[in-house]
C-alpha positions in Angstrom: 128.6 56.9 -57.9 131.9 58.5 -57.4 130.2 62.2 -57.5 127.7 61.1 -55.1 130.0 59.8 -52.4 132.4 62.9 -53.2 129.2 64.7 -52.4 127.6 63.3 -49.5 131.5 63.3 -48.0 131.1 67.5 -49.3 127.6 67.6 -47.4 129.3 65.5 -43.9 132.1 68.3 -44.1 130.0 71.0 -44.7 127.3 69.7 -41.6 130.5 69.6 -39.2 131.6 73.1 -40.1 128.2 74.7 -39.5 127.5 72.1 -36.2 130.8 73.3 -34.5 130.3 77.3 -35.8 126.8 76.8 -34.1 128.4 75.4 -30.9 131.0 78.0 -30.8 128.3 80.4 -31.2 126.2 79.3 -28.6 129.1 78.9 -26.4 129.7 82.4 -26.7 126.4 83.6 -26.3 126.2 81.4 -23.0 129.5 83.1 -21.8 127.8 86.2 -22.3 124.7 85.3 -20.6 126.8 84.7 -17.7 129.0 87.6 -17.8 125.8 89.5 -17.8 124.1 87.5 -14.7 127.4 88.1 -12.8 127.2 92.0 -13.8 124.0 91.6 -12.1 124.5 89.7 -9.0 127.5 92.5 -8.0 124.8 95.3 -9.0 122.2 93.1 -6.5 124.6 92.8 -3.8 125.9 95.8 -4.1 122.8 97.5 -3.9 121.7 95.8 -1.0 125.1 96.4 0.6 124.3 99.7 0.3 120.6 99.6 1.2 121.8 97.6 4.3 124.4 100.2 5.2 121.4 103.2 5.0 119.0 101.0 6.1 121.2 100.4 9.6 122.0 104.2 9.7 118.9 105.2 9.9 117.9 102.7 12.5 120.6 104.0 14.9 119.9 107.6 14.3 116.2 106.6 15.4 117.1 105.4 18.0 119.9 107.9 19.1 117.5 110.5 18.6 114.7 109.3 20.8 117.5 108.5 23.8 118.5 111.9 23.3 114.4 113.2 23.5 114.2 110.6 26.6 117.9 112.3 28.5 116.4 115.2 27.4 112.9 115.1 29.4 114.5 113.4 32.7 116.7 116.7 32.4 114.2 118.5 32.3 112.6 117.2 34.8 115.3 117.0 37.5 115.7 121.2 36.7 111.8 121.6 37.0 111.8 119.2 40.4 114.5 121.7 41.7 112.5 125.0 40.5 109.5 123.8 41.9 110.0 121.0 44.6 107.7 118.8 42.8 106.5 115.8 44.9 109.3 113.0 45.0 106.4 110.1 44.9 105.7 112.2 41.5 109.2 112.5 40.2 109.5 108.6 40.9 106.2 107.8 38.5 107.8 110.0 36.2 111.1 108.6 36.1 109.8 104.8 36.2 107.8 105.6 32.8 110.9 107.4 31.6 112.8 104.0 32.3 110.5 101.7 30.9 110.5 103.7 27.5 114.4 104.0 27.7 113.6 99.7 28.4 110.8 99.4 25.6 113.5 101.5 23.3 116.3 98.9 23.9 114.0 95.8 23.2 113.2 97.8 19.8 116.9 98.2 18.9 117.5 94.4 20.0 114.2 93.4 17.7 115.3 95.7 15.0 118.9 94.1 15.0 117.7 90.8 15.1 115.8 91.4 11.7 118.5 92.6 10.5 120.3 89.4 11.1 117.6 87.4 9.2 117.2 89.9 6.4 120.8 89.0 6.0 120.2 85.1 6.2 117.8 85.8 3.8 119.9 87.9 1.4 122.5 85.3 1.6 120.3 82.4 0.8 119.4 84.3 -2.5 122.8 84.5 -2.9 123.7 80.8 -2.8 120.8 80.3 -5.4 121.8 82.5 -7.6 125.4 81.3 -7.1 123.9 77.2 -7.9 121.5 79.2 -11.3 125.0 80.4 -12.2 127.3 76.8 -11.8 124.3 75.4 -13.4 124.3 77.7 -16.8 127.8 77.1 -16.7 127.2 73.2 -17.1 124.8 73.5 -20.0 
């Protein structure tokens, strides 16, 4: 009777040892889980950080270059009104239009940089979730 108590106190040992290797084990696999989904979320935000950043470049250099097509054409303009004495009634029509596309231009960039501001509200609120995912693996 001895041997089988000695035994079954052997066996309660021996289940405790494995149970708390197995939680150490599994602890450390979580922790690596993690380390690896934080590795990630800097990769994600840096990589929209970066897309962001091109992203708003490009944007301005759009818009920069078609001022600069637009300044371009009323100069040209006011030099070919000179050379030629072009009708002023003319010249007005044509510098209205050039107006309302310097206008339509500006309410482009204003559009374009209020997306920008709601891509970023969006980005962020992927952010907080994957910051609540994270506390939450954490728990378990």
């Amino acid at each position: 009777m001895a041997h089988v108590r000695s035994s079954i106190q052997e066996n309660e040992a021996e289940y405790e040892r494995v149970k708390g290797h197995l939680q150490h084990k599994r602890a450390k696999q979580k922790a690596e889980e993690l380390k690896s989904l934080s590795v990630k979320q800097k990769s994600a935000r840096d990589e929209k950080t970066r897309q962001t950043a091109a992203l708003e470049e490009l944007r301005r250099a759009q818009i920069e270059a078609k001022q600069k097509e637009i300044r371009a054409g009323l100069e040209r303009e006011r030099v070919l009104r000179q050379l030629k004495g072009v009708n002023e009634e003319r010249l007005s029509e044509l510098s209205k239009e050039r107006k309302h596309e310097l206008e339509v231009i500006q309410k482009e960039k204003e559009a374009l940089i209020e997306r920008e501001k709601k891509m970023d509200e969006i980005v962020a609120n992927v952010e907080r979730d994957l910051d609540k995912q994270t506390d939450l693996m954490e728990v378990r």
